[in-house]
N, C-alpha and C positions, 0 to 999 in steps of 0.2 A: 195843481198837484203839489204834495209836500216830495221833499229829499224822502221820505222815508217811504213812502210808494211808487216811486221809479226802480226798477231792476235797475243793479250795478251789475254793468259787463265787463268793465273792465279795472284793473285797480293792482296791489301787491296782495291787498285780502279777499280777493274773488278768483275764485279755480275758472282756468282756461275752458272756451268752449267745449273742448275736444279734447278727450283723456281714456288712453289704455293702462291697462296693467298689464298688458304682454311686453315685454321687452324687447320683438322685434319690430312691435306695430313705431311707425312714425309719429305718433302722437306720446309714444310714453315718454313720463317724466321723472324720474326716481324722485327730487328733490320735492315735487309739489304730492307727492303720493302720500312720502313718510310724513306730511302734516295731518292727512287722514283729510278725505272728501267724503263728505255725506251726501248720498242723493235719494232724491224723493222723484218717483214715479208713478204719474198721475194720483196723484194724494198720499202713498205710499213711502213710506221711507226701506231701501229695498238696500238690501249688503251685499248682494250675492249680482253686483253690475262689472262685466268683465271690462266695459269699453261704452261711454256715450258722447253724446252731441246735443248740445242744448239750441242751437241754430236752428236745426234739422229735426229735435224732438224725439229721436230714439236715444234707445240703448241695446246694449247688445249685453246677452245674459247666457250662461251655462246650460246646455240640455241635457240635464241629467248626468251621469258619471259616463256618457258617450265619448267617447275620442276617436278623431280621424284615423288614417293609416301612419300619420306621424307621431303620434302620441300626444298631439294638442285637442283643446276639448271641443265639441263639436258645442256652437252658438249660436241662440235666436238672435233674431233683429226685431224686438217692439217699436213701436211707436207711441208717440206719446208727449203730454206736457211733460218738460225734464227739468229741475230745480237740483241745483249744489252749493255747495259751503263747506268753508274747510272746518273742521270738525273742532280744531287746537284752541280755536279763537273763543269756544261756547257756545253757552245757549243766543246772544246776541251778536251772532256772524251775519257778514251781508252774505245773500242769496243770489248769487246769480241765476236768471230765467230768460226767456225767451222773448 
């Protein structure tokens, strides 16, 4: 196997397994957000991911303009192969995967 078909999991230019955009969830990160991650789910490059896990192979995504009793938005949990890259770096970012 060459360096360029091994997943990079870890590094300064590979997004962490585990990333929200809620700000109470434990996993968010403001500083690795504002670089912009791109995720691709199950072949799909999908914009609309509230929270995933590339370990584990979900994500967790918005059910429609639903919100709980507290005014946060009611969310599914797919599963799936799960692929991210931060967005800043371009078309030639390492991809972290699974």
């Amino acid at each position: 196997m060459t360096d360029e078909t091994i997943p990079q999991t870890s590094g300064p230019d590979v997004p962490p397994d585990h990333l929200a955009i809620n700000p109470r969830s434990p996993y968010f990160d403001a500083d690795k957000l504002r670089r912009g991650v791109g995720i691709r789910f199950k072949g799909v490059v999908r914009n609309n991911v509230e929270e995933y896990c590339i370990s584990e192979g979900w994500v967790r995504v918005q059910a429609g303009k639903t919100m709980d009793r507290k005014g946060n938005p009611l969310t599914l949990k797919l599963n799936g192969p799960v692929e991210a890259w931060y967005e800043d770096l371009g078309e030639d970012a390492p991809v972290a995967k699974a």
